[in-house]
PQR file with spaces between the fields and no chain letter, atoms N, CA, C, O and H, PARSE charges and radii, in Angstrom:
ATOM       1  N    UNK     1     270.962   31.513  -46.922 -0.4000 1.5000
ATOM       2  CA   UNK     1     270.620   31.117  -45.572 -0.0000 2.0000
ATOM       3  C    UNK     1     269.095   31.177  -45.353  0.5500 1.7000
ATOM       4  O    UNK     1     268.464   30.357  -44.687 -0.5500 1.4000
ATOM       5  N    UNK     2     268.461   32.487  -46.137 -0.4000 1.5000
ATOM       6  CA   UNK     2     266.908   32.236  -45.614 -0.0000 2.0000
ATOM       7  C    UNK     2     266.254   30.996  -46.597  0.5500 1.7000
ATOM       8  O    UNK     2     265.136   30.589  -46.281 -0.5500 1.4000
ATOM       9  H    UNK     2     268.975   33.153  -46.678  0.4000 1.0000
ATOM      10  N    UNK     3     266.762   30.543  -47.483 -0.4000 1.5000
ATOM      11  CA   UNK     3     266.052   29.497  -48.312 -0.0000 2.0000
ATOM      12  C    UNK     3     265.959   28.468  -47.261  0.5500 1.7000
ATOM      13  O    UNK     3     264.932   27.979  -46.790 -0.5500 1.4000
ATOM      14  H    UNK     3     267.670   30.874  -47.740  0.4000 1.0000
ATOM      15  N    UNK     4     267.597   28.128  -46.868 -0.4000 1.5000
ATOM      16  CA   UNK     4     267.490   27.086  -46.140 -0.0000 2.0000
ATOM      17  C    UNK     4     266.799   27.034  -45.011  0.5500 1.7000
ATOM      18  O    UNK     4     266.487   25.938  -44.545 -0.5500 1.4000
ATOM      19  H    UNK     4     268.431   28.525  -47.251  0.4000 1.0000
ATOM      20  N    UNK     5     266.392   28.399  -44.291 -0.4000 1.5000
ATOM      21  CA   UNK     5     265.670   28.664  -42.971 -0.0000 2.0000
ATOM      22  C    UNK     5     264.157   28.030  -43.295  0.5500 1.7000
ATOM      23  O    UNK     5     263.406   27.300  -42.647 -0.5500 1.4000
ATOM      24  H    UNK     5     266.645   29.289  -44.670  0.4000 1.0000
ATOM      25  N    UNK     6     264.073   28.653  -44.596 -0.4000 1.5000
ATOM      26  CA   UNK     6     262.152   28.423  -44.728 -0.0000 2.0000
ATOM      27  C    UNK     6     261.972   27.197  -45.019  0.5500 1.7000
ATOM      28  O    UNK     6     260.819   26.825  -44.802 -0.5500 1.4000
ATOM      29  H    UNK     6     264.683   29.245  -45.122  0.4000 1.0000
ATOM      30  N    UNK     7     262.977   26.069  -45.611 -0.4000 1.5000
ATOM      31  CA   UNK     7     262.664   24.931  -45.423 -0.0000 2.0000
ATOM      32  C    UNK     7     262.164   24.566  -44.127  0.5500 1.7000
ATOM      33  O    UNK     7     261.099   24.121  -43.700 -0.5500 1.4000
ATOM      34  H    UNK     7     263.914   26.372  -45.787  0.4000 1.0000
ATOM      35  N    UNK     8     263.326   24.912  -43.611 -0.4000 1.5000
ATOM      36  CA   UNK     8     263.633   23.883  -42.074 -0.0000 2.0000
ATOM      37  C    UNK     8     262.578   24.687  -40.793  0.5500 1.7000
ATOM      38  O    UNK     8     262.433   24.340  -39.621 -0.5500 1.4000
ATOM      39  H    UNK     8     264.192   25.273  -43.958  0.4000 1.0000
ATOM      40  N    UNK     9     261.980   25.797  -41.491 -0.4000 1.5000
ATOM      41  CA   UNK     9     260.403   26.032  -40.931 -0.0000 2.0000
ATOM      42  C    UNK     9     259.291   25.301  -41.051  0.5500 1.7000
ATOM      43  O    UNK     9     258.568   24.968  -40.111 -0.5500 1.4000
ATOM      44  H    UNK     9     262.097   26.080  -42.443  0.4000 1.0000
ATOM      45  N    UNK    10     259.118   25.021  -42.269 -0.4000 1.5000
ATOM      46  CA   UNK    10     258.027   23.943  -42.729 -0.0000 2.0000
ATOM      47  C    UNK    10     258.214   22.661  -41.738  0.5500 1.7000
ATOM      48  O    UNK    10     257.404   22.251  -40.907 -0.5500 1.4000
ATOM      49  H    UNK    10     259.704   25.291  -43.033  0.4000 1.0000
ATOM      50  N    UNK    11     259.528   22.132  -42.058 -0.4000 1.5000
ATOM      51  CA   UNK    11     259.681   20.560  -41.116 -0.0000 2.0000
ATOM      52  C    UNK    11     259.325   20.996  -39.636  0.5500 1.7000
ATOM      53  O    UNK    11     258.542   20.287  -39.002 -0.5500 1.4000
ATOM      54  H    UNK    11     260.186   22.465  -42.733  0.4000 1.0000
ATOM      55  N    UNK    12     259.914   22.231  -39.006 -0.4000 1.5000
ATOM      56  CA   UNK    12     259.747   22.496  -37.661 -0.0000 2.0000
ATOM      57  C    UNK    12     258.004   22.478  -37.467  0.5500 1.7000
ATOM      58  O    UNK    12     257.353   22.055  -36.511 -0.5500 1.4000
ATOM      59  H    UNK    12     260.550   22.806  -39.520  0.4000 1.0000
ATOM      60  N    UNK    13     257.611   22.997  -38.535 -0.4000 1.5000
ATOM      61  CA   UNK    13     256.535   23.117  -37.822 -0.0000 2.0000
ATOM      62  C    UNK    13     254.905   22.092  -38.268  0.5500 1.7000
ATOM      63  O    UNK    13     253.722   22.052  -37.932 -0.5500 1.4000
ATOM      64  H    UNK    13     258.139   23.340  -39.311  0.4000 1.0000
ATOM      65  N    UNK    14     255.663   21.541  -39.022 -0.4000 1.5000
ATOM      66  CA   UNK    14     254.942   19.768  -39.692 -0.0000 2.0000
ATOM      67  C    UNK    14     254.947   18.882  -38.186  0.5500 1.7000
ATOM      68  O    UNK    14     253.954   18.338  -37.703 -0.5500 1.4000
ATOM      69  H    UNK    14     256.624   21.573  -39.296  0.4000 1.0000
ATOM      70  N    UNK    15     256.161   18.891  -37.664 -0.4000 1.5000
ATOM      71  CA   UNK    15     256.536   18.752  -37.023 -0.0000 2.0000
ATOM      72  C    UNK    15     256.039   18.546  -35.490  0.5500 1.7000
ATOM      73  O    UNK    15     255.706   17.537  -34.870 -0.5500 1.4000
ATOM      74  H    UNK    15     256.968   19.333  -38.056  0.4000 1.0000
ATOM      75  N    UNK    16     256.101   19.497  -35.243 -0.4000 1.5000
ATOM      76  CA   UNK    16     254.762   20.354  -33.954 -0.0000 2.0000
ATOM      77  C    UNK    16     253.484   20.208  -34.477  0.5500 1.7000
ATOM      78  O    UNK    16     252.583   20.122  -33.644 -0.5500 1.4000
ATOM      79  H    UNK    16     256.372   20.317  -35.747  0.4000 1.0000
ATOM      80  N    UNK    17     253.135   20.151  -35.839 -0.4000 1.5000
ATOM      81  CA   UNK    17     251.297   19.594  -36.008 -0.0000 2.0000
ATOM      82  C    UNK    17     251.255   18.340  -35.933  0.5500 1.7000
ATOM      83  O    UNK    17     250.220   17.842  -35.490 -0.5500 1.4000
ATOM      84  H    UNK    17     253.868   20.221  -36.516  0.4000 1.0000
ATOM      85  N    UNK    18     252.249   17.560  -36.301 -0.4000 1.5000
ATOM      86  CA   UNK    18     251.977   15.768  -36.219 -0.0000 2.0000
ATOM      87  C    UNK    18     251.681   15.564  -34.555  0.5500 1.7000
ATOM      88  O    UNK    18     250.692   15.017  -34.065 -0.5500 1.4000
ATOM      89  H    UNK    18     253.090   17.965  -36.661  0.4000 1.0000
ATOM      90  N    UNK    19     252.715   16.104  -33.910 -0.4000 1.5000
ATOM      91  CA   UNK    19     252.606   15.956  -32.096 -0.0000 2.0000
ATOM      92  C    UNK    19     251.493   16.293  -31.687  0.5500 1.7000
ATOM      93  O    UNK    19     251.066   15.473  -30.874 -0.5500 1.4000
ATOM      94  H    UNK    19     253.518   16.548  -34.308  0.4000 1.0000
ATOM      95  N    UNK    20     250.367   17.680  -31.998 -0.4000 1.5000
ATOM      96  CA   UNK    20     249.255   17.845  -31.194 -0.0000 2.0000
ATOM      97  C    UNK    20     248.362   16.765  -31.861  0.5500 1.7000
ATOM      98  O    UNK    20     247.449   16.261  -31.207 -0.5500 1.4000
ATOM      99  H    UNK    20     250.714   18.346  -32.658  0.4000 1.0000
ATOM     100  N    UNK    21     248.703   16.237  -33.694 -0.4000 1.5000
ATOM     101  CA   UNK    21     247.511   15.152  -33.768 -0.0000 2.0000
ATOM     102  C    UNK    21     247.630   14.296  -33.265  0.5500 1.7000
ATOM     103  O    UNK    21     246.799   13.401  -33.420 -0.5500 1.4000
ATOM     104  H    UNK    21     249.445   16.647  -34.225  0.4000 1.0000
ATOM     105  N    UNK    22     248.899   14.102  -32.268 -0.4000 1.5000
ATOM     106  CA   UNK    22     249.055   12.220  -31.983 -0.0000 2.0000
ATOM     107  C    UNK    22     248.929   12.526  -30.830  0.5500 1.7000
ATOM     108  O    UNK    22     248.344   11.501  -30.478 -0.5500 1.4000
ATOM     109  H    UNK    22     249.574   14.830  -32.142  0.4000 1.0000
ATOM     110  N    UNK    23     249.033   13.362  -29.555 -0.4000 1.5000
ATOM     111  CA   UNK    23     248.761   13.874  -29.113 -0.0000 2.0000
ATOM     112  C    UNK    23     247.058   14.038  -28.214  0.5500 1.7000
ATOM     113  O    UNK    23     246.749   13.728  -27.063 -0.5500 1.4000
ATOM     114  H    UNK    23     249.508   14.194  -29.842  0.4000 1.0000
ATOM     115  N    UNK    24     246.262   14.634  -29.307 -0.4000 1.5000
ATOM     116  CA   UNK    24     244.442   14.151  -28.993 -0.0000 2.0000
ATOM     117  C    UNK    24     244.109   13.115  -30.062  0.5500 1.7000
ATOM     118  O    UNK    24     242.895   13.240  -30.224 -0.5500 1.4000
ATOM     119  H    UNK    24     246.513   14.886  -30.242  0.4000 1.0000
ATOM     120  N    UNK    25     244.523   12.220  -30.823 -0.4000 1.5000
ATOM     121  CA   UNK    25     244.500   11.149  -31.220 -0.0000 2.0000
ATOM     122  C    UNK    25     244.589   10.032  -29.612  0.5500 1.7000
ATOM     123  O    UNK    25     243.704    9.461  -28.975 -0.5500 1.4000
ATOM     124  H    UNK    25     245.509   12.118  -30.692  0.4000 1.0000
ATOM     125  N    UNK    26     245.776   10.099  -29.474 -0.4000 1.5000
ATOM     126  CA   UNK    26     245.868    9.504  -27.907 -0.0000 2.0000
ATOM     127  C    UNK    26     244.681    9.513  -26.724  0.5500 1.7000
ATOM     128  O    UNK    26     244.263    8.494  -26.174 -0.5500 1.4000
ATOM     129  H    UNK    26     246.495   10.563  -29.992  0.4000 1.0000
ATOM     130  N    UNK    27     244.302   10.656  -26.495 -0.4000 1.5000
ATOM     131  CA   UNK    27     243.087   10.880  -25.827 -0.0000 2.0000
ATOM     132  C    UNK    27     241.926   10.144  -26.335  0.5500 1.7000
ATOM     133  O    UNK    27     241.357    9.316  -25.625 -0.5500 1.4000
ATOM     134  H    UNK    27     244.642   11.484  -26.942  0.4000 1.0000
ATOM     135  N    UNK    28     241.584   10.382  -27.416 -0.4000 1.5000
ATOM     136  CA   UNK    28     240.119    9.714  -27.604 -0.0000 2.0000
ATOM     137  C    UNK    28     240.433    9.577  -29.191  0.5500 1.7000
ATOM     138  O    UNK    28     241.497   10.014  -29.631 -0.5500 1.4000
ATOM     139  H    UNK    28     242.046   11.055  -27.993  0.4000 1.0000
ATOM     140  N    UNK    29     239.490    8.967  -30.028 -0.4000 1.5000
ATOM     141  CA   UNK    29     239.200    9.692  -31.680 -0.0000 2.0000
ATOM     142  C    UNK    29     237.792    9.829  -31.652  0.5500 1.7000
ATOM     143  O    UNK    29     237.165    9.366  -32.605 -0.5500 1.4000
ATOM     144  H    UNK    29     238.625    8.612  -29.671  0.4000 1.0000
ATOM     145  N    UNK    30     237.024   10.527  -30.486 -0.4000 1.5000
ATOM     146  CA   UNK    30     235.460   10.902  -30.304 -0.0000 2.0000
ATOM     147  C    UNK    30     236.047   12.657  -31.216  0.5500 1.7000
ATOM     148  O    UNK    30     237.048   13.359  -31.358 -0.5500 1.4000
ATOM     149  H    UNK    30     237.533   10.903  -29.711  0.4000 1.0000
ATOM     150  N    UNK    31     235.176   12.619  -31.446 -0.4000 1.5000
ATOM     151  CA   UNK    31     234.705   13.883  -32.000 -0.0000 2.0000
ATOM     152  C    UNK    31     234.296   15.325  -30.851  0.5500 1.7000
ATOM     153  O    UNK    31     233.449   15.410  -29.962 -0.5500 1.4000
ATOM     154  H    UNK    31     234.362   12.049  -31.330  0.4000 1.0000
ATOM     155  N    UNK    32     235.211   16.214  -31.307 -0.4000 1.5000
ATOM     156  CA   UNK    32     235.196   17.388  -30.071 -0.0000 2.0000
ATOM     157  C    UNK    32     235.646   17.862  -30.751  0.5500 1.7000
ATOM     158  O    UNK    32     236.484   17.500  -31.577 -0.5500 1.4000
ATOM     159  H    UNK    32     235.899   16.145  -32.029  0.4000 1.0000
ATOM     160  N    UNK    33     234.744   19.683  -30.365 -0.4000 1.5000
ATOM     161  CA   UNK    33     234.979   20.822  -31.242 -0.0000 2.0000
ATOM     162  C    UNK    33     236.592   21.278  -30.368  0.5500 1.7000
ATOM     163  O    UNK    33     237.133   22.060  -31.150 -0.5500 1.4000
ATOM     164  H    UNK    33     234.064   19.977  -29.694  0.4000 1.0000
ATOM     165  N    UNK    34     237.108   21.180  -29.671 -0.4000 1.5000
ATOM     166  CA   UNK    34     238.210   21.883  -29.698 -0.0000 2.0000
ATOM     167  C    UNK    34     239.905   21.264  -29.923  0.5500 1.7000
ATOM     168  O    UNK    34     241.025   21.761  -30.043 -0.5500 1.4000
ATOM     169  H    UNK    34     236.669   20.545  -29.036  0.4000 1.0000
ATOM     170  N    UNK    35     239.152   19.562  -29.887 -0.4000 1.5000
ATOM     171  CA   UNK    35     240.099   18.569  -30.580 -0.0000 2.0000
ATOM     172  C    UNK    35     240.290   19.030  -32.428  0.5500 1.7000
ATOM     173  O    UNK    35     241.309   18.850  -33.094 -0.5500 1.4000
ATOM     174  H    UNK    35     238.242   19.158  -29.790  0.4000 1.0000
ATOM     175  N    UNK    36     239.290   19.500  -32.796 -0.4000 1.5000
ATOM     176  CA   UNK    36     239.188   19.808  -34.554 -0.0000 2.0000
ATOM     177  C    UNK    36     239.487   20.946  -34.475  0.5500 1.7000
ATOM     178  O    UNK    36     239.777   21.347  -35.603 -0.5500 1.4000
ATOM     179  H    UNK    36     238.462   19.646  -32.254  0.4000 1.0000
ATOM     180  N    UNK    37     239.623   22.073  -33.396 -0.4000 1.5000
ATOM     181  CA   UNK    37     240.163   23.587  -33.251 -0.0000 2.0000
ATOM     182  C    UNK    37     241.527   23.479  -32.887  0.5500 1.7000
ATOM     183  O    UNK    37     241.919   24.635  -32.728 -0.5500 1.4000
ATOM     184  H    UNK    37     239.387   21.748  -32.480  0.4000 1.0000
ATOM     185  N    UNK    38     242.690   22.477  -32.619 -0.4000 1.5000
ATOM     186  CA   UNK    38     243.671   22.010  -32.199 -0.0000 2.0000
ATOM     187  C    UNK    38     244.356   21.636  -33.825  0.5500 1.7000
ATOM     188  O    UNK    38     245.481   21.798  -34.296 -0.5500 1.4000
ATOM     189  H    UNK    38     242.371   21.538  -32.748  0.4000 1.0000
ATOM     190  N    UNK    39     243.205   21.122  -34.324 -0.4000 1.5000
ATOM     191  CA   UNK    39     244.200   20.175  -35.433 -0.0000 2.0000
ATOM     192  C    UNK    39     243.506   20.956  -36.233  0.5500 1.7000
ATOM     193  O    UNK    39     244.469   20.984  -36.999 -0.5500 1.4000
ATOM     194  H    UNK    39     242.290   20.990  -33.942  0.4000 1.0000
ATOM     195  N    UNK    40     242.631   21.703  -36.840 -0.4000 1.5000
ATOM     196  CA   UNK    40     242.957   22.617  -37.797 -0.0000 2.0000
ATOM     197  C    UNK    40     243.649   23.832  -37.482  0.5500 1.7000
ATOM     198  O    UNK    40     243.558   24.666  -38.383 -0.5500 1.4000
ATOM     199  H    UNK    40     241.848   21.680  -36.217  0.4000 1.0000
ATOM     200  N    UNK    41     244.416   24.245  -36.328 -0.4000 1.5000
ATOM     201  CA   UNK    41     244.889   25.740  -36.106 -0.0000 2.0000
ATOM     202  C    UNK    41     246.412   24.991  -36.401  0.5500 1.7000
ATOM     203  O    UNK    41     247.315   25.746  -36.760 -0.5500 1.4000
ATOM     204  H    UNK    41     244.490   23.567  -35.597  0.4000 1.0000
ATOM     205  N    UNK    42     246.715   23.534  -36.259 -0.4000 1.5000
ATOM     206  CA   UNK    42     248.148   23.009  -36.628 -0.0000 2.0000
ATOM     207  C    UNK    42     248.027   22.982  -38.092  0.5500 1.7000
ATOM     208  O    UNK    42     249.100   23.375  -38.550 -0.5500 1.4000
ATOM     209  H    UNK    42     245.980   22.921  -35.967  0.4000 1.0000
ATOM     210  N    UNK    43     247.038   22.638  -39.215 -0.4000 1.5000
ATOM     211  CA   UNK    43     247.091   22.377  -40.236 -0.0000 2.0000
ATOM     212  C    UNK    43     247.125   23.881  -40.942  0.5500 1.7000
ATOM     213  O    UNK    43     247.741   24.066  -41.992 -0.5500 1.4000
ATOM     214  H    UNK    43     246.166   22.319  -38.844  0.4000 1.0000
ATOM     215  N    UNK    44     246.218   25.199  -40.085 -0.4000 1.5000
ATOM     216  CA   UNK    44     246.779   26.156  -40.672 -0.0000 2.0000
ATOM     217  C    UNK    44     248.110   27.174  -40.800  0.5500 1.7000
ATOM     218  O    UNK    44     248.453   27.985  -41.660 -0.5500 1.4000
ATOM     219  H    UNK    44     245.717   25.049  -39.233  0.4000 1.0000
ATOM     220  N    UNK    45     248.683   26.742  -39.542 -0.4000 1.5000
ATOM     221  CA   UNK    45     250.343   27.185  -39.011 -0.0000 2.0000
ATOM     222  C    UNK    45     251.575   26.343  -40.046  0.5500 1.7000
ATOM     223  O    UNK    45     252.752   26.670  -40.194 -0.5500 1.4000
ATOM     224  H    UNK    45     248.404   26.084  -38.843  0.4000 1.0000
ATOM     225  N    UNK    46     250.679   24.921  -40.807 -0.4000 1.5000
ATOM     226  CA   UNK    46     251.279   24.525  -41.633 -0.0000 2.0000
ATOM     227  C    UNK    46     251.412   25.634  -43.207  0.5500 1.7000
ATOM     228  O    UNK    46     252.356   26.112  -43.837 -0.5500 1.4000
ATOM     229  H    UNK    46     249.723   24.655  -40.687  0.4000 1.0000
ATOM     230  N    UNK    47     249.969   25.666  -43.330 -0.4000 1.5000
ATOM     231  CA   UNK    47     250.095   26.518  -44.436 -0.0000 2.0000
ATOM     232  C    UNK    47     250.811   27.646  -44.603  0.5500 1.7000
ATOM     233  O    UNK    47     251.354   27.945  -45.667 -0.5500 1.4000
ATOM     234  H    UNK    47     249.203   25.278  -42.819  0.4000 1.0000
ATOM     235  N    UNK    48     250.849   28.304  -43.599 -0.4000 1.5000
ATOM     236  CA   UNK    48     251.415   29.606  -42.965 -0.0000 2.0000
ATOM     237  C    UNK    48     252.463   29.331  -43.304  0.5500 1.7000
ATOM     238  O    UNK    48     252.867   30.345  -43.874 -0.5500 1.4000
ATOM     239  H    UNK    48     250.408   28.062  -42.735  0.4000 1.0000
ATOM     240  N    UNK    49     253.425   28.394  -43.347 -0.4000 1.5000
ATOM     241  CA   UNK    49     254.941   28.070  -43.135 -0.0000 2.0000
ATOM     242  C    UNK    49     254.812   27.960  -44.755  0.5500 1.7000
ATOM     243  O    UNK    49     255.377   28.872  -45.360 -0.5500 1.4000
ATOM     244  H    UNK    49     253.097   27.571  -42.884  0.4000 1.0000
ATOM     245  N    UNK    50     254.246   27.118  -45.433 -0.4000 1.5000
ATOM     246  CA   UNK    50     254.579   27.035  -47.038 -0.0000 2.0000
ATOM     247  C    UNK    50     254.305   28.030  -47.158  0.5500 1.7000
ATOM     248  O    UNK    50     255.319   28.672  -47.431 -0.5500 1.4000
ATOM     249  H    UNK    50     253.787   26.377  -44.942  0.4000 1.0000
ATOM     250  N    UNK    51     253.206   28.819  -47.107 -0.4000 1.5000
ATOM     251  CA   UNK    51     253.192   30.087  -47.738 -0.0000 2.0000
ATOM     252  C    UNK    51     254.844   31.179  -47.715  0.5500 1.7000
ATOM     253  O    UNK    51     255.466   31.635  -48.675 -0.5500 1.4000
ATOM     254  H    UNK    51     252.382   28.297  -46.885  0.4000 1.0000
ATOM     255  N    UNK    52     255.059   31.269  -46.583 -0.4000 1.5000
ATOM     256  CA   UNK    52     256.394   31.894  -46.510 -0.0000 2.0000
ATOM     257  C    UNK    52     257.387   31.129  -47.215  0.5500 1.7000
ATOM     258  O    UNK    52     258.349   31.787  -47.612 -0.5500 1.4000
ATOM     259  H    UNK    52     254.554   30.899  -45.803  0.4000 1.0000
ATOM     260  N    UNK    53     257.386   30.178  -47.410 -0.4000 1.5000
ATOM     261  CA   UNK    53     258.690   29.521  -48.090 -0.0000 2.0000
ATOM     262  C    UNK    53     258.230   29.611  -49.226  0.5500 1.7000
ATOM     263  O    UNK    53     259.072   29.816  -50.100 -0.5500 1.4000
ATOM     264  H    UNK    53     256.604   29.643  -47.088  0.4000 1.0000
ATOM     265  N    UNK    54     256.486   29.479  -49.755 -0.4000 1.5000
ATOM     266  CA   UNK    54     256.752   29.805  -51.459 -0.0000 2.0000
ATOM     267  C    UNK    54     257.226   31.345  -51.652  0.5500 1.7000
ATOM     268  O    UNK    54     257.856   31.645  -52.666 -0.5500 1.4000
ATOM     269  H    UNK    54     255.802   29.312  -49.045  0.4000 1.0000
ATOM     270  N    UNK    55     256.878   32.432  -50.548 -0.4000 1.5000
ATOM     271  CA   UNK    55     257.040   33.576  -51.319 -0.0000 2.0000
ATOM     272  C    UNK    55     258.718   33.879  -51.288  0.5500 1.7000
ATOM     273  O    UNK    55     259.341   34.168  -52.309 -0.5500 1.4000
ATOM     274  H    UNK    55     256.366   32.188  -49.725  0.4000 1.0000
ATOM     275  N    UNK    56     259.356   33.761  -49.910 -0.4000 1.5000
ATOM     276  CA   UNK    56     261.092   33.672  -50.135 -0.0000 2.0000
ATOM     277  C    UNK    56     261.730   33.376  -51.148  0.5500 1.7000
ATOM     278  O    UNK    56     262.532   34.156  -51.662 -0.5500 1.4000
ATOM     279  H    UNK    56     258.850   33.526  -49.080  0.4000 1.0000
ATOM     280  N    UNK    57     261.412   31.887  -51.722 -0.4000 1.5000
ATOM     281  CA   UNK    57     261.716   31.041  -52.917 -0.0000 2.0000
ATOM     282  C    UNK    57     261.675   32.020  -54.112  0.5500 1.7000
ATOM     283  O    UNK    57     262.531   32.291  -54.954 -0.5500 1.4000
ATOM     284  H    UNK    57     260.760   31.254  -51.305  0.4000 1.0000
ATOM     285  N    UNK    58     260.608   32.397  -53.952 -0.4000 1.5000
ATOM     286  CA   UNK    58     260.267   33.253  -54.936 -0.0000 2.0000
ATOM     287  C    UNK    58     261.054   34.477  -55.305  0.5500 1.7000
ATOM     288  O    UNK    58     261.715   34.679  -56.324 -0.5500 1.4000
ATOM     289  H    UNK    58     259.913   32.177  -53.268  0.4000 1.0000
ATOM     290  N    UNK    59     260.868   35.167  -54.378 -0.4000 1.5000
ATOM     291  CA   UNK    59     261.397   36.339  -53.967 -0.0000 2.0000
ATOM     292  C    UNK    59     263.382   36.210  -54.280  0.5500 1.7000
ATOM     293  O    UNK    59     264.065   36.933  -55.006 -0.5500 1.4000
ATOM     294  H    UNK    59     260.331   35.002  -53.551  0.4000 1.0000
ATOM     295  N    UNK    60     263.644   35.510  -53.772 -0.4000 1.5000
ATOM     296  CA   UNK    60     265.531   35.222  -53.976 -0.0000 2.0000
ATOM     297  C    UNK    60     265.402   34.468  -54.667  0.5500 1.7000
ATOM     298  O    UNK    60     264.604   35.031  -55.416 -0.5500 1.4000
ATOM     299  H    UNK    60     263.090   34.922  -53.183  0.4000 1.0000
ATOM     300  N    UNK    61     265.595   33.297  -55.182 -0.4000 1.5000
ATOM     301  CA   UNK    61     265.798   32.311  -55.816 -0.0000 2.0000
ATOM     302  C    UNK    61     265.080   32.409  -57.230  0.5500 1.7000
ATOM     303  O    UNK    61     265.612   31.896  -58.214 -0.5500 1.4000
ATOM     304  H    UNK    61     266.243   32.839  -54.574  0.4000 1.0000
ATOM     305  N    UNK    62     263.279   33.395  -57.360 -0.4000 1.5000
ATOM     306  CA   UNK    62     263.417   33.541  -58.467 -0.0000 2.0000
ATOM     307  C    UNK    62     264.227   34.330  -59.295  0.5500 1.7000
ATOM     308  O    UNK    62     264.694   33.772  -60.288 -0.5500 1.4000
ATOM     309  H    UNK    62     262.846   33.812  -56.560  0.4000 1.0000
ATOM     310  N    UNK    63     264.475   35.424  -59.114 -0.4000 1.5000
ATOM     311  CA   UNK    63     265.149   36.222  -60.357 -0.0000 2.0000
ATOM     312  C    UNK    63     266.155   35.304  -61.046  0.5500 1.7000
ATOM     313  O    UNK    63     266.235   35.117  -62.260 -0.5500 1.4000
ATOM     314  H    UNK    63     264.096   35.877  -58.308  0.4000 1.0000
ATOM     315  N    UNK    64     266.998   34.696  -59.980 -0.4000 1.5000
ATOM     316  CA   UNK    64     267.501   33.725  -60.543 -0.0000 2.0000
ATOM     317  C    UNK    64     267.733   32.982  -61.707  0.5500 1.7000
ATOM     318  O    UNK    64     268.424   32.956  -62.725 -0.5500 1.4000
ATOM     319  H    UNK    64     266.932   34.848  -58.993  0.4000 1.0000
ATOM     320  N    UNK    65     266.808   32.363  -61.079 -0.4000 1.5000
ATOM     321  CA   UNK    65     266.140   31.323  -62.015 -0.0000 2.0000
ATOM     322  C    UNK    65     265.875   31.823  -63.206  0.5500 1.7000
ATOM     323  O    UNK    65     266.602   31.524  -64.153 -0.5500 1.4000
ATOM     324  H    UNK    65     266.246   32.384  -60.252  0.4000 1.0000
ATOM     325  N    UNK    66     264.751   32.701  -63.372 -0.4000 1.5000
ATOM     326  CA   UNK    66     264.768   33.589  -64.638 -0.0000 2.0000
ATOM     327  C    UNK    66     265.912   33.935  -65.644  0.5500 1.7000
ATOM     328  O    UNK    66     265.678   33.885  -66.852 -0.5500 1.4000
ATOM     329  H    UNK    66     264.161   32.943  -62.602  0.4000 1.0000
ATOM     330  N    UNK    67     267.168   34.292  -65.161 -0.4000 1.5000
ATOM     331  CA   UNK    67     268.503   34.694  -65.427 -0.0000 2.0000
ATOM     332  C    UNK    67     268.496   33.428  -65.915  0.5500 1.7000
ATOM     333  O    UNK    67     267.756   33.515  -66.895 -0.5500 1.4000
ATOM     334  H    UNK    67     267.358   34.332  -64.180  0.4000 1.0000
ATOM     335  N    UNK    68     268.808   32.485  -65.844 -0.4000 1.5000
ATOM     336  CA   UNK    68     269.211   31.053  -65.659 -0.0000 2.0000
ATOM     337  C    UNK    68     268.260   30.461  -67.362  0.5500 1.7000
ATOM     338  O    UNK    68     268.806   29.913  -68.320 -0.5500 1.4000
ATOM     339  H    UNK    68     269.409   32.415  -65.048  0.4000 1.0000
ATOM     340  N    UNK    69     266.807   30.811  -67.233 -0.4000 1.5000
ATOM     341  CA   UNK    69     266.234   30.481  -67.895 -0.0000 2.0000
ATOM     342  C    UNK    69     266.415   31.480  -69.288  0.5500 1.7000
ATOM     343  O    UNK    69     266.024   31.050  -70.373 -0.5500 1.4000
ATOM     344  H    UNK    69     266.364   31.257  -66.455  0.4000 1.0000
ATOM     345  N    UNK    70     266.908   32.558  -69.199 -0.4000 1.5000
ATOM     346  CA   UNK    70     267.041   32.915  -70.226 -0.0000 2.0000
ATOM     347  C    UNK    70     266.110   34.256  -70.834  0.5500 1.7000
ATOM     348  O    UNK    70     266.257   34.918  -71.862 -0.5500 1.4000
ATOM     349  H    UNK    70     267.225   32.908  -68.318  0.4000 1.0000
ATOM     350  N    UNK    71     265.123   34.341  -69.755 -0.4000 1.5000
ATOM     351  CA   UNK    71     264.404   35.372  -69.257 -0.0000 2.0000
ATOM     352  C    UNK    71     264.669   36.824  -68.886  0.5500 1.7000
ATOM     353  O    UNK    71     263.760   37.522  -68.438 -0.5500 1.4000
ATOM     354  H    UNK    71     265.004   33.803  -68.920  0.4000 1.0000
C-alpha cells in the first residue's frame, strides 16, 4: 500500500505544480521574483515527493528485489 501511496504522491503533487505554472503563466510570462519563488517552491515539493518514493521503494521493495536477484 505505501508503494502505491508514494506513487500517487508524486502525480498528486506534479499535479498541483503544473496548476501554479499555468496558473502565473496566465497572468503574465514578465519576469517576477515571486512568480520564480512560486514555481521553484512547486518544482522543489516535486523533488521532495521523488525523493520519498525513491527512499520507500527502496526501503520495501528493495530487499526484495535483492532476494529475487540472488543477492
Amino acid at each position: 500500500m505505501l508503494l502505491i501511496a508514494s506513487v500517487l504522491l508524486v502525480f498528486i503533487v506534479e499535479l498541483l505544480n503544473s496548476s501554479v505554472e499555468a496558473a502565473i503563466d496566465r497572468i503574465g510570462f514578465d519576469t517576477h521574483r515571486l512568480s520564480k519563488r512560486a514555481k521553484d517552491s512547486g518544482s522543489a515539493a516535486v523533488l521532495i515527493a521523488l525523493t520519498a518514493l525513491l527512499v520507500t521503494w527502496l526501503l520495501l521493495a528493495g530487499p526484495a528485489m535483492l532476494r529475487l536477484a540472488g543477492m
